[in-house]
N, CA, C and O atoms as a MOPAC input file, in Angstrom:
PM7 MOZYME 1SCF
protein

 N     23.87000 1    21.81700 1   -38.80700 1
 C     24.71600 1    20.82600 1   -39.41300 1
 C     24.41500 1    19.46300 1   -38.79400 1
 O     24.59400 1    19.43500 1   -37.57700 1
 N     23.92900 1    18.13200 1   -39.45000 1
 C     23.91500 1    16.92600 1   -38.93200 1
 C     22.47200 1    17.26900 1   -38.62800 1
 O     22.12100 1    16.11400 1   -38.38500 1
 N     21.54500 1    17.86800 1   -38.48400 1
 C     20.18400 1    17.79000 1   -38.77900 1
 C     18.98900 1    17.05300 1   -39.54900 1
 O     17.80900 1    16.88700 1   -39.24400 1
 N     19.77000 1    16.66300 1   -40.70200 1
 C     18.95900 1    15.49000 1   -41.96600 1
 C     18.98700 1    14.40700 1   -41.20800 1
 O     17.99700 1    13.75400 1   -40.87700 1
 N     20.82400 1    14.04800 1   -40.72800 1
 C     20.86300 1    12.51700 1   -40.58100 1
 C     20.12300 1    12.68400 1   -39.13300 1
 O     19.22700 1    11.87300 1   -39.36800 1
 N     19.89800 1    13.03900 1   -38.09900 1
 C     18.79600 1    12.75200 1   -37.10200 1
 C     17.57900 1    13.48800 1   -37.54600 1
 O     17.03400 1    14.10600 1   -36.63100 1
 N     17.18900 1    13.55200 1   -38.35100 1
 C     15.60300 1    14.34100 1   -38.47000 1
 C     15.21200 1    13.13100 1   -38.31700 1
 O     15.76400 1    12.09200 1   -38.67700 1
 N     13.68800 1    13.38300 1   -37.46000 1
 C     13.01200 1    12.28200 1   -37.67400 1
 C     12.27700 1    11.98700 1   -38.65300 1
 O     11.88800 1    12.81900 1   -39.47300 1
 N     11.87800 1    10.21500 1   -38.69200 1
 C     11.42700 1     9.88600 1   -39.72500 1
 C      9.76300 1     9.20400 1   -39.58200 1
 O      8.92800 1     9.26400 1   -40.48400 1
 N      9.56900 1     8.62900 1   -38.36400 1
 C      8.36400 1     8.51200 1   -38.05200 1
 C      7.26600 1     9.36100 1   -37.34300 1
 O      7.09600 1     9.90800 1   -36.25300 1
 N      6.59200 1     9.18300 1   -38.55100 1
 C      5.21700 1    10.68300 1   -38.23100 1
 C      3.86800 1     9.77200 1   -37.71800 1
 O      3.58300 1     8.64900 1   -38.13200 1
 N      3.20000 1    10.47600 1   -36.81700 1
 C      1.99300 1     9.61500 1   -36.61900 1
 C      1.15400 1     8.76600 1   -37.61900 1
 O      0.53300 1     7.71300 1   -37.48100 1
 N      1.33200 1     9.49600 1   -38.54100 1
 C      0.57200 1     8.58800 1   -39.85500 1
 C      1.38000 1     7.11200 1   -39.81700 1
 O      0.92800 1     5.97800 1   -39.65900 1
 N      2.73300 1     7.57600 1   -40.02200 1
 C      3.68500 1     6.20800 1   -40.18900 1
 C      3.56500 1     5.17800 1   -39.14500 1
 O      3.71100 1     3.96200 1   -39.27400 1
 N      3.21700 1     5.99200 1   -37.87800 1
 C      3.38400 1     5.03700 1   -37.08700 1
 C      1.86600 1     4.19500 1   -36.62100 1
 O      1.76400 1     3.18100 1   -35.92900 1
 N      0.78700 1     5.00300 1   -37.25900 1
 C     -0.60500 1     4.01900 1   -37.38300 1
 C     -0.51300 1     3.12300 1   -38.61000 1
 O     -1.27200 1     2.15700 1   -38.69600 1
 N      0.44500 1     3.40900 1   -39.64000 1
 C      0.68600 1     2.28700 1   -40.94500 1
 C      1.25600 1     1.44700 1   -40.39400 1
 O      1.09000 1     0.39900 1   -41.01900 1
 N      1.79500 1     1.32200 1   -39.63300 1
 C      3.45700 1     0.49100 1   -39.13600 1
 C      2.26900 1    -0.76500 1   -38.58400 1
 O      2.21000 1    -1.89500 1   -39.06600 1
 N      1.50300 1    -0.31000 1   -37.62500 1
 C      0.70100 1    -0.77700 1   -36.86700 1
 C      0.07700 1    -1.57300 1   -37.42400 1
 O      0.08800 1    -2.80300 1   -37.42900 1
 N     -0.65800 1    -0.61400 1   -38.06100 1
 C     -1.39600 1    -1.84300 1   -39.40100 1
 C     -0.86800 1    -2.50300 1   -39.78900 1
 O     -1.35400 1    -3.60600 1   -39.53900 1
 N      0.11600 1    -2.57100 1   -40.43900 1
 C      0.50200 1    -3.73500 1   -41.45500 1
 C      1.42700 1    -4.97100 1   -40.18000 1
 O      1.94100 1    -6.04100 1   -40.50500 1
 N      1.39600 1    -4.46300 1   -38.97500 1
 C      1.70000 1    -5.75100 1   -38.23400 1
 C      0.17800 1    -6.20300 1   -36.93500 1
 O      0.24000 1    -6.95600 1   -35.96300 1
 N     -0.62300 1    -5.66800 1   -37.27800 1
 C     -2.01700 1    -5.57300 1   -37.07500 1
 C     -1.87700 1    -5.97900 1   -35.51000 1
 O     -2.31400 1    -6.92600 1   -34.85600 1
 N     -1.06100 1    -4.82700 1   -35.19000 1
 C     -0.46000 1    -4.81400 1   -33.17800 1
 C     -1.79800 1    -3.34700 1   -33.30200 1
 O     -2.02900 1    -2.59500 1   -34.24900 1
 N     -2.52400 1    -3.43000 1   -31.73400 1
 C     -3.18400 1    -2.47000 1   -31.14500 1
 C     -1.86300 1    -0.87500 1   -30.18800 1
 O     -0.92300 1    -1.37500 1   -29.57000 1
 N     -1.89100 1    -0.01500 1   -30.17400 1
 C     -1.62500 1     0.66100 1   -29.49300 1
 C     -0.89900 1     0.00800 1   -28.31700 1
 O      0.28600 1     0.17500 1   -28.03100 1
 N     -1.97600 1    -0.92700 1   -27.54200 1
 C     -1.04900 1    -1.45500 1   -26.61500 1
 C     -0.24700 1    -2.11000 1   -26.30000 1
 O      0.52200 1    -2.16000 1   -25.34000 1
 N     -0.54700 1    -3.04500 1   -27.75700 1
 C      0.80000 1    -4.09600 1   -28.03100 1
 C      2.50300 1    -3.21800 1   -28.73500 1
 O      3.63600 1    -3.66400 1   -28.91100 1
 N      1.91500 1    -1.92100 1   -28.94600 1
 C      3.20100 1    -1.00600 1   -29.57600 1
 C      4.13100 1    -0.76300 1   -28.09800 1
 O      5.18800 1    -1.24100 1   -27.68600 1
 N      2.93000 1     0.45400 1   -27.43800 1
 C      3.21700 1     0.41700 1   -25.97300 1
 C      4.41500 1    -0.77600 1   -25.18800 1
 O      5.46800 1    -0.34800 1   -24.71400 1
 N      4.00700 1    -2.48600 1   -25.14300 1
 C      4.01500 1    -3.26700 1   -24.57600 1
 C      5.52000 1    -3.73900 1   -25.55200 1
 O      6.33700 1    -4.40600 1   -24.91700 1
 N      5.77700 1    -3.50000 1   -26.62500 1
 C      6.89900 1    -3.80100 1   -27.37500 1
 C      8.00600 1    -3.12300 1   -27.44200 1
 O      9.11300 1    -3.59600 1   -27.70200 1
 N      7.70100 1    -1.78100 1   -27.16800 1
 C      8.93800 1    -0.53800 1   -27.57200 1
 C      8.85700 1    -0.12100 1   -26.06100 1
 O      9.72000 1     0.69900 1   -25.74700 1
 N      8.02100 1    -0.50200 1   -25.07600 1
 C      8.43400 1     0.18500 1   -23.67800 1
 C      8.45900 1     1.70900 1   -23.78200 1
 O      9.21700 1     2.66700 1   -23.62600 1
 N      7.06300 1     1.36300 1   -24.17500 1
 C      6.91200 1     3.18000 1   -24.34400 1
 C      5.32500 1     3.31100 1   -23.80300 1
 O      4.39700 1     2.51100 1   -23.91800 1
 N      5.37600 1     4.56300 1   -23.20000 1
 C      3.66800 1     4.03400 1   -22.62600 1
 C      2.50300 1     4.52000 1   -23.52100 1
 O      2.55500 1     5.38500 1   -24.39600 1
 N      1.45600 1     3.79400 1   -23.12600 1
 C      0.08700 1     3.42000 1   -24.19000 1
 C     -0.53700 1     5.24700 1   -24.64600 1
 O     -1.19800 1     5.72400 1   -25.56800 1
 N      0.01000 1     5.68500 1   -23.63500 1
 C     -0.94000 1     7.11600 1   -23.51100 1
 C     -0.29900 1     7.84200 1   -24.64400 1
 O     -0.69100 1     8.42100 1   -25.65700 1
 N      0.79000 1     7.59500 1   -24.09900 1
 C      2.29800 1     8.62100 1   -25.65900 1
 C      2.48000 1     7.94800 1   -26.70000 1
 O      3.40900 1     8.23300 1   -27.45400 1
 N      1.34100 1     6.56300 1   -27.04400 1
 C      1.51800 1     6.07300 1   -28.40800 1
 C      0.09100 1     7.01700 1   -28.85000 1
 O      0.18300 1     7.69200 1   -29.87600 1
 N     -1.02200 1     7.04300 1   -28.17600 1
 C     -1.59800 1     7.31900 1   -28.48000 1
 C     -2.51000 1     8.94300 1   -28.35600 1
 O     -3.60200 1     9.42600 1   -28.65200 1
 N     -1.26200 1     9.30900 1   -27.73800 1
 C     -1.45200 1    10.81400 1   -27.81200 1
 C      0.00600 1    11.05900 1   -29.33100 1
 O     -0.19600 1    11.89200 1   -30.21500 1
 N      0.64100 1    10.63700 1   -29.32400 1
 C      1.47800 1    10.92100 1   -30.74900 1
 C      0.59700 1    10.81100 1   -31.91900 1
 O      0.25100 1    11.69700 1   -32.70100 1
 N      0.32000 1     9.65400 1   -31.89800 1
 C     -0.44700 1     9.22100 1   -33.16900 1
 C     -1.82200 1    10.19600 1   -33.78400 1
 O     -2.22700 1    10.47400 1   -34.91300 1
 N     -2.20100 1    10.47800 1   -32.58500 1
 C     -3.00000 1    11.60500 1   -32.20300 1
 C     -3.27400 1    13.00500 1   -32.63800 1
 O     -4.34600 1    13.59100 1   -32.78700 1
 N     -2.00600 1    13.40800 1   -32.81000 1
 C     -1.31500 1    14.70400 1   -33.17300 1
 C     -1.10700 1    16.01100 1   -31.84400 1
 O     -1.02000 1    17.23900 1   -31.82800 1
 N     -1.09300 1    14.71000 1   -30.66400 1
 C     -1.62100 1    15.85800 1   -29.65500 1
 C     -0.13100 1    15.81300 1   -29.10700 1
 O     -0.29100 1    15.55600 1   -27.91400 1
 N      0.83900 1    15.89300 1   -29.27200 1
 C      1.84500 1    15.78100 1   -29.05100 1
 C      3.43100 1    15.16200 1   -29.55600 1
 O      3.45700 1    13.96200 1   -29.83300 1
 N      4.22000 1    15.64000 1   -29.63000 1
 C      5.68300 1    15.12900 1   -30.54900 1
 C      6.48200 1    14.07400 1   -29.77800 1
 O      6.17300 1    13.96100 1   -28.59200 1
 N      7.07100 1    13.59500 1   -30.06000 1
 C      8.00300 1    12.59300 1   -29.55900 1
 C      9.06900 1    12.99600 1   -28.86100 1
 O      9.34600 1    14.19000 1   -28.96800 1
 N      9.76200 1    12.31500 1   -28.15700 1
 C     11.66200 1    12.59900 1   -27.75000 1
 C     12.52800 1    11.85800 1   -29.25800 1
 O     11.90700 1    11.13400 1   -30.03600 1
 N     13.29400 1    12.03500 1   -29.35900 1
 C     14.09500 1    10.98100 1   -30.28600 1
 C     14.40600 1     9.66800 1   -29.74400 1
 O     14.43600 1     8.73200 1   -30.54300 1
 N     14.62600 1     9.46100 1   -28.59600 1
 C     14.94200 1     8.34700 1   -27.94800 1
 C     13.62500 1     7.66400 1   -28.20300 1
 O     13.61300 1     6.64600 1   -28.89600 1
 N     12.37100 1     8.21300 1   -27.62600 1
 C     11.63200 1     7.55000 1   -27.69000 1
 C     10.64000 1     7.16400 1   -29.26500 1
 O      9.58200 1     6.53700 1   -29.32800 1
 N     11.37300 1     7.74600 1   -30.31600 1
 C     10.79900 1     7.67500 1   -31.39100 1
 C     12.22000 1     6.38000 1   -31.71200 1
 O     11.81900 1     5.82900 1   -32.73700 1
 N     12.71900 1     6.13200 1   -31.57100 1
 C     14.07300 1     5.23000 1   -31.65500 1
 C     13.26900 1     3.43100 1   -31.00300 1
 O     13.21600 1     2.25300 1   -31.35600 1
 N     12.93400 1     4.07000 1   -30.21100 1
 C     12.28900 1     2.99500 1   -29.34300 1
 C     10.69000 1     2.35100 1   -29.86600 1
 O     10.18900 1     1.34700 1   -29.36000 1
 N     10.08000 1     3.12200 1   -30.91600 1
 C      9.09900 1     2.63300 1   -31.59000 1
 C      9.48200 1     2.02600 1   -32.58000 1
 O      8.88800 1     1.05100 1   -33.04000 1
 N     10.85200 1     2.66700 1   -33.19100 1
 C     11.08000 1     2.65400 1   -34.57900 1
 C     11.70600 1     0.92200 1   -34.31700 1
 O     11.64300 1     0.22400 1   -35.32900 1
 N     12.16200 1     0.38400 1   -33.30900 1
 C     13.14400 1    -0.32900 1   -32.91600 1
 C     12.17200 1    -1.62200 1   -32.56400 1
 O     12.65600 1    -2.75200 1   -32.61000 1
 N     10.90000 1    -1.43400 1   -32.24000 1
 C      9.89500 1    -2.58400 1   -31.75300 1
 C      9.31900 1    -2.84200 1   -33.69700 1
 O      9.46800 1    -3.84900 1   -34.39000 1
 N      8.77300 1    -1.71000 1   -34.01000 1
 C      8.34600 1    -1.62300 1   -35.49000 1
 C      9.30700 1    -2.98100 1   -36.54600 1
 O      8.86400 1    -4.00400 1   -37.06700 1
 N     10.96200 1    -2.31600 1   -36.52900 1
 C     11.60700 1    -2.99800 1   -37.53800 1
 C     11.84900 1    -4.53800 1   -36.77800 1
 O     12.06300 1    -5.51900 1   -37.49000 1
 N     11.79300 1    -4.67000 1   -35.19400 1
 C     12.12200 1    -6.24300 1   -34.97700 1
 C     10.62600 1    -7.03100 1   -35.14800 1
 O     10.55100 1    -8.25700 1   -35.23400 1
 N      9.25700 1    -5.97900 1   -35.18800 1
 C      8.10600 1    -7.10000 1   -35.83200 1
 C      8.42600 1    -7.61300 1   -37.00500 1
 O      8.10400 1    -8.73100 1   -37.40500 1
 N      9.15900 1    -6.68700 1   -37.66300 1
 C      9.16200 1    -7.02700 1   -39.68300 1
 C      8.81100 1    -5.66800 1   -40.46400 1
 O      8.67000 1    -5.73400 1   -41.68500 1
 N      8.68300 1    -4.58300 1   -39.88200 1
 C      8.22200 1    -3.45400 1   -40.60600 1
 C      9.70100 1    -2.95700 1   -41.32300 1
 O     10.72800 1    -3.23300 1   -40.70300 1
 N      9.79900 1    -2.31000 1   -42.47500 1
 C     10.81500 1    -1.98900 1   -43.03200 1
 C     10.35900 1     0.18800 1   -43.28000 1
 O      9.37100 1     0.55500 1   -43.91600 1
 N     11.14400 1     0.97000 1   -42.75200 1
 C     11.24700 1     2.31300 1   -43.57300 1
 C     12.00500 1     2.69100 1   -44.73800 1
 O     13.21300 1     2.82100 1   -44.93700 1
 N     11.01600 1     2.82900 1   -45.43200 1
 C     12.22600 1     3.34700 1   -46.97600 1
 C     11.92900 1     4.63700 1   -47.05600 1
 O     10.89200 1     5.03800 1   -46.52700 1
 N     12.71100 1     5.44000 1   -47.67200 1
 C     12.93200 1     6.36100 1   -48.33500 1
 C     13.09800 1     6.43700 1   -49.84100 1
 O     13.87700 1     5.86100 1   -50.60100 1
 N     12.01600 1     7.42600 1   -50.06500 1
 C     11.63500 1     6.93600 1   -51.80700 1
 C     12.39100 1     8.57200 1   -51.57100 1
 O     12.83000 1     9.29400 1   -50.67500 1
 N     12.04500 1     8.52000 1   -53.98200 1
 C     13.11200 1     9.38100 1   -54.11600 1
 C     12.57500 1    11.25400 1   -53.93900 1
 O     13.33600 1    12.20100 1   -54.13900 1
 N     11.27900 1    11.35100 1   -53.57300 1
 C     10.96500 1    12.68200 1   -53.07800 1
 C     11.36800 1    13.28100 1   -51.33200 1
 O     10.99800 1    14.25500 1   -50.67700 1
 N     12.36500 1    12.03900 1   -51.04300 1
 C     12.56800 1    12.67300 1   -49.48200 1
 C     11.47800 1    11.96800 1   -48.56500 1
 O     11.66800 1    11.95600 1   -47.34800 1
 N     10.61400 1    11.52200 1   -48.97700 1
 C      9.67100 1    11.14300 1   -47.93300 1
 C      9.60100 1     9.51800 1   -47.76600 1
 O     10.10800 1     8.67500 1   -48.50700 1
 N      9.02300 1     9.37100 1   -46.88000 1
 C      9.11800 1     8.25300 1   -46.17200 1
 C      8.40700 1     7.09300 1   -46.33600 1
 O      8.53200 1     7.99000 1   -47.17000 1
 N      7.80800 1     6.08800 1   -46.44000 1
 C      6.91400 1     4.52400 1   -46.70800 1
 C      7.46500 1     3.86500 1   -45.81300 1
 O      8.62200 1     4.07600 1   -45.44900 1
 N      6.71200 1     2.97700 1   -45.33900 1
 C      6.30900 1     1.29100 1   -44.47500 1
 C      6.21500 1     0.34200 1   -45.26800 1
 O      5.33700 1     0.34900 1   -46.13100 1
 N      7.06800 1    -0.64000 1   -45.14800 1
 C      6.26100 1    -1.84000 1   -45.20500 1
 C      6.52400 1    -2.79500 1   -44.97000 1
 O      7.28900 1    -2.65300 1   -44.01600 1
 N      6.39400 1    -4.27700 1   -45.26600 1
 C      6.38700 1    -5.49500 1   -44.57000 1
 C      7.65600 1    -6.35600 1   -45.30900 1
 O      7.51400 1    -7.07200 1   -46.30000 1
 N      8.97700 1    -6.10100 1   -44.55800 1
 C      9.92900 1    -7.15400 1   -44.99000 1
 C      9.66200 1    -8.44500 1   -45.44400 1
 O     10.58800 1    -9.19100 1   -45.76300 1

């Protein structure tokens, strides 16, 4: 119960789009969300999952560059540039 509303929403894919479209390196993600360079880039990676906190903390550097998450109407997720 209460599982949807915290499921996460950023998947490594999302979070190399995010990147892109604010054309920040790994280390500038790292250097923004206070998250370290290795766990941006071992996530992104697929070599490892996130904490929620610390997926909160990407998601949180992401939307104060200008990145926006929507939710389209199949449940899944898009990026893009407010």
């Amino acid at each position: 119960m209460g599982q949807a509303i915290n499921a996460k929403i950023l998947t490594p894919a999302l979070c190399r789009a995010a990147r892109g479209l604010l054309d920040w390196t790994q280390s500038e993600l790292a250097d923004r969300s206070g998250v370290s360079r290795s766990t941006v880039r071992d996530y992104e990676g697929n070599r490892h999952d996130v904490h929620r906190a610390t997926e909160a903390q990407l998601r949180l550097a992401f939307e104060s560059g200008g990145v926006s998450f929507v939710s389209l109407d199949d449940d899944t997720v898009a990026v893009c540039a407010r």
